[in-house]
C-alpha positions as CSV (number, residue, x, y, z in Angstrom):
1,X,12.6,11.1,46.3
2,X,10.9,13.1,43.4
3,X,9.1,10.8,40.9
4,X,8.9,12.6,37.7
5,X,6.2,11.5,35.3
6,X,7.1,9.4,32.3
7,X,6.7,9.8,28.6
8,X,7.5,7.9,25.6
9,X,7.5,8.9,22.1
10,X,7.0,5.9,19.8
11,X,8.1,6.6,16.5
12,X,5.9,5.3,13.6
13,X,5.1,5.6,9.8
14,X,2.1,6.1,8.2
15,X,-0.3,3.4,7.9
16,X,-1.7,5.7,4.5
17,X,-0.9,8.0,2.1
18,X,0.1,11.0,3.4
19,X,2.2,14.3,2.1
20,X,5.4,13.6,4.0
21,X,8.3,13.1,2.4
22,X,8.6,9.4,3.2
23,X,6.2,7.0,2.0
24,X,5.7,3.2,2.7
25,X,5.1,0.3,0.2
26,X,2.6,-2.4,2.8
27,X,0.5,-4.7,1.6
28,X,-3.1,-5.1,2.9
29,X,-2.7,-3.6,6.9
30,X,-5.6,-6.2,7.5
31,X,-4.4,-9.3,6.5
32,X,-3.9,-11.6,8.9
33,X,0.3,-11.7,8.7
34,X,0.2,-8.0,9.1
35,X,-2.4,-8.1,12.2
36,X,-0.4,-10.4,13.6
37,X,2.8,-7.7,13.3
38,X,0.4,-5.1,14.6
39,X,-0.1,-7.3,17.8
40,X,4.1,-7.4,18.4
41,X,4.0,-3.8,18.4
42,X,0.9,-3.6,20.6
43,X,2.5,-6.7,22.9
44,X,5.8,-4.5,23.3
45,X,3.8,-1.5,24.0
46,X,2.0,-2.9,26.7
47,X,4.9,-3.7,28.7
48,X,5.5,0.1,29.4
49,X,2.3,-0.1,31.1
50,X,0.9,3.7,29.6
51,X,-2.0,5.0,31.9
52,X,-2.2,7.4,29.2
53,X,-2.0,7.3,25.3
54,X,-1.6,10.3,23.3
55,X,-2.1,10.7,19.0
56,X,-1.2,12.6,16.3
57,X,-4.7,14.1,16.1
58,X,-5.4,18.0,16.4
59,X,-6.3,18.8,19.5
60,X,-9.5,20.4,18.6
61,X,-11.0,16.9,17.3
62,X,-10.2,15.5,20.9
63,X,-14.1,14.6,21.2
64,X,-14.5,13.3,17.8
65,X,-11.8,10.8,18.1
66,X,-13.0,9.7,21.3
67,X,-16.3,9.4,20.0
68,X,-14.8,6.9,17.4
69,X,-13.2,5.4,20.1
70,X,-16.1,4.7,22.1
71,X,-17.6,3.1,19.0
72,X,-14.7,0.4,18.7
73,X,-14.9,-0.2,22.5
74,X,-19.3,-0.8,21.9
75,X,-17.8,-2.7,18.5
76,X,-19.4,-0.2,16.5
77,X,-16.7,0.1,14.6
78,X,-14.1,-1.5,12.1
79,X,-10.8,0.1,12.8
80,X,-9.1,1.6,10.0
81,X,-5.5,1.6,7.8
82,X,-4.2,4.1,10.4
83,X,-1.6,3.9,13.1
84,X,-4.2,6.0,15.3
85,X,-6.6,2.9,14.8
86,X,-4.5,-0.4,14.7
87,X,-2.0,1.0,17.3
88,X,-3.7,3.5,19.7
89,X,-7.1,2.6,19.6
90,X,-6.0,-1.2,19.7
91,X,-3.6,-0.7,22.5
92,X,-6.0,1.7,24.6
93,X,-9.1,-0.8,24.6
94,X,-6.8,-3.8,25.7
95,X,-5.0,-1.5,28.7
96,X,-8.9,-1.0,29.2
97,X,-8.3,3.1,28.9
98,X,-11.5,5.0,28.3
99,X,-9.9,8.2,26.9
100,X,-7.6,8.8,24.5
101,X,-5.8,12.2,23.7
102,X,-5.5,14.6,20.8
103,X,-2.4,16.4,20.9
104,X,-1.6,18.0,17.5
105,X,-1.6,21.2,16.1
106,X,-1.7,21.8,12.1
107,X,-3.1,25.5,11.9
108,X,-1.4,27.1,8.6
109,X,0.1,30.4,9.9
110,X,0.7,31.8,6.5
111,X,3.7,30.3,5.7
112,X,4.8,28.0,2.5
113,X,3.8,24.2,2.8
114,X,6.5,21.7,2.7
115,X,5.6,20.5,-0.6
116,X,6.0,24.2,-2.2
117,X,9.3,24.9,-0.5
118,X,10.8,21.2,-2.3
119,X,8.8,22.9,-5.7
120,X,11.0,26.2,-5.1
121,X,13.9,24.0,-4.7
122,X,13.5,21.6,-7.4
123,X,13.2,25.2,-10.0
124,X,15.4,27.0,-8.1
125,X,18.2,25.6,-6.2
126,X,18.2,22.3,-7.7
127,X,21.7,21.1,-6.1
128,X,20.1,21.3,-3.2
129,X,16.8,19.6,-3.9
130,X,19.0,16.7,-5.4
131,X,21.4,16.3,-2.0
132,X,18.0,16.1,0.1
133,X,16.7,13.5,-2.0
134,X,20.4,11.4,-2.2
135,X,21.3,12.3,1.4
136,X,17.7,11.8,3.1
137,X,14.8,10.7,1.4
138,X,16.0,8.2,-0.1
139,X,17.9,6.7,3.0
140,X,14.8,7.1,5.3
141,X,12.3,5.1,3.2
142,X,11.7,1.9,5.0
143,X,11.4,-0.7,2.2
144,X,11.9,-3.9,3.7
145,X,12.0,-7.2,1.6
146,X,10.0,-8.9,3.6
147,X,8.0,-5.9,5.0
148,X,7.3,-6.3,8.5
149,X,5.6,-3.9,10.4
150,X,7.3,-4.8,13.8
151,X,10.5,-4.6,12.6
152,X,9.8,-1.1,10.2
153,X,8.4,0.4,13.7
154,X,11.7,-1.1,15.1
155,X,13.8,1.1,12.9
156,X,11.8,4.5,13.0
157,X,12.6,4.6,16.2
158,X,16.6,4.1,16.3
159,X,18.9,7.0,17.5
160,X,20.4,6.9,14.0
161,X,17.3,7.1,11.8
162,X,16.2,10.1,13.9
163,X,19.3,11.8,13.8
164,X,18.8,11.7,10.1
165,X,15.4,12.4,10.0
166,X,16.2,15.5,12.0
167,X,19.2,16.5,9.7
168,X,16.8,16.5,6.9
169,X,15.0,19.1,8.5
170,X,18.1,21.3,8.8
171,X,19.1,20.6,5.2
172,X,15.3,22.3,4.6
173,X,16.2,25.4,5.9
174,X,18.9,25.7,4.2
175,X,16.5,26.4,0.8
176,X,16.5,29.3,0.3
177,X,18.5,32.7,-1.7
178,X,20.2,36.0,0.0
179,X,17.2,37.2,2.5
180,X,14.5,34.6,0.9
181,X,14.8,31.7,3.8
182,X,12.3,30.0,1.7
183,X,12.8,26.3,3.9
184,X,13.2,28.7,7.4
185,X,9.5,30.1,6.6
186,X,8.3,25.9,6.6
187,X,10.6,24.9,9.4
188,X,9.7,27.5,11.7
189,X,6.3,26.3,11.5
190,X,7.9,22.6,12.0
191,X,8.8,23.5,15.2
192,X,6.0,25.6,16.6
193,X,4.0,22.7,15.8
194,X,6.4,20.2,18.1
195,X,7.0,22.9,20.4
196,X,2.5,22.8,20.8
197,X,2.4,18.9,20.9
198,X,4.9,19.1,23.5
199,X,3.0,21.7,25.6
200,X,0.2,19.6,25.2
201,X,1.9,16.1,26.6
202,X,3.5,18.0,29.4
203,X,-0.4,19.3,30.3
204,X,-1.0,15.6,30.3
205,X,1.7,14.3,32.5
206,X,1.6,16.1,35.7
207,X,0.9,13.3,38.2
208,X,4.2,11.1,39.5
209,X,2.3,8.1,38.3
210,X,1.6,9.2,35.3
211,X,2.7,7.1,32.0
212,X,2.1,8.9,28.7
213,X,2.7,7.1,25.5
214,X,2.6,9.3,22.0
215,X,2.4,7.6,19.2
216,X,3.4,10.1,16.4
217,X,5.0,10.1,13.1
218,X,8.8,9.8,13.4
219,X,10.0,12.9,11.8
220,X,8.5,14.5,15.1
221,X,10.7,12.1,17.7
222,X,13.9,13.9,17.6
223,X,12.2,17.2,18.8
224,X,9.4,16.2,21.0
225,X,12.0,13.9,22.5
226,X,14.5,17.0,22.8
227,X,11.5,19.6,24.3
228,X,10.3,17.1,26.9
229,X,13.9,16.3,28.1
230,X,14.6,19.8,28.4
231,X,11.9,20.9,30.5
232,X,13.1,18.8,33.2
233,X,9.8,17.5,33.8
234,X,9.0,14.2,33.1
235,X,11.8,11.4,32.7
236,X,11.8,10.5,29.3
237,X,11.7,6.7,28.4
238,X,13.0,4.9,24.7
239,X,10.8,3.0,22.8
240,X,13.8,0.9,22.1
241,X,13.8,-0.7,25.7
242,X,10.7,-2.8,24.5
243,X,11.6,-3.5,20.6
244,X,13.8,-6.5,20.7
């Protein structure tokens, strides 16, 4: 029997402030309740037993990052308020990995950044810049009274969440007036990205033993999830089988 490699794609929010559309409230990441949170999702991460752990880093600053990493392992270094820090770097030096992996891609190919196409659509379609922010936005921000980080990585990562997030995207291209696809010219570049970071995981998962774990920002799960499953090359495992 055929073993096929397997991937997962751990859904996750970021740690800092970033220009995505959803933003988290946290507290101080290094305070001790919150390390302790980190360590559940680490824990439950561990028991898919990755041999190899992929981040949402461009895959030109593959040496850099591993350079950093290399300085936490030598304790050189104080990781940071990131999910690439207090989940992968944490996660790869107690699996006792000596590489991690850079698989982004965030080239601008001339088209409009996301922030501009919500502009254009806040001046000029705003009906539609309203129903993204009542249908989506406001649904997917993850403000949880108590805020725990387990249970917020918990929920990025449930089929309904990234069904939404995905719709979102398709509301996006819908911005746009007669032959101006104004969202299209953003989305297109949406999914050449995902299409590249999948490219990139299936270049790492080639062996029948091999275990790849991305740990990416959620908006990203639906399609990485959809372009790994179908290329029919790897078996593609939930995240949700290890969040209790």
């Amino acid at each position: 029997m055929n073993t096929k490699p397997k991937v997962m794609v751990l859904g996750t929010f970021h740690m800092r402030y970033t220009p995505d559309l959803q933003h988290v409230e946290l507290d101080d990441v290094l305070l001790n309740d919150r390390q302790n949170e980190i360590k559940e999702v680490v824990n439950s991460l561990k028991e898919f037993k990755p041999t190899k752990i992929a981040l949402e880093v461009e895959k030109d600053k593959n040496e850099s990052l591993n350079e950093e990493f290399r300085k936490y392992l030598n304790e050189d270094l104080a990781l940071e308020v990131d999910e690439i820090h207090q989940f992968g770097f944490r996660l790869a030096s107690e699996l006792h990995h000596n590489e991690l992996y850079a698989v982004d891609w965030m080239d601008n190919v001339g088209n409009l950044g996301l922030g501009q196409v919500m502009e254009w659509a806040k001046n000029e379609q705003p009906d539609m810049y309203q129903h993204i922010n009542d249908t989506y936005r406001t649904k997917l921000q993850l403000n949880m009274d108590p805020p725990n980080i387990y249970e917020m990585v918990k929920q990025s990562n449930s089929e309904s969440r990234v069904q939404l997030d995905h719709e979102m995207y398709m509301a996006i291209a819908r911005i746009g007036r007669e032959t101006s696809y104004i969202g299209i010219d953003w989305v297109r570049w949406w999914y050449q990205r995902n299409l590249i970071i999948y490219s990139n995981l299936a270049e790492l998962s080639t062996l029948p033993d091999d275990r790849t774990l991305l740990i990416i920002g959620s908006g990203h799960v639906h399609l990485v999830t959809q372009f790994l499953k179908e290329s029919g090359l790897v078996d593609v495992v939930s995240p949700n089988e290890y969040f209790q």
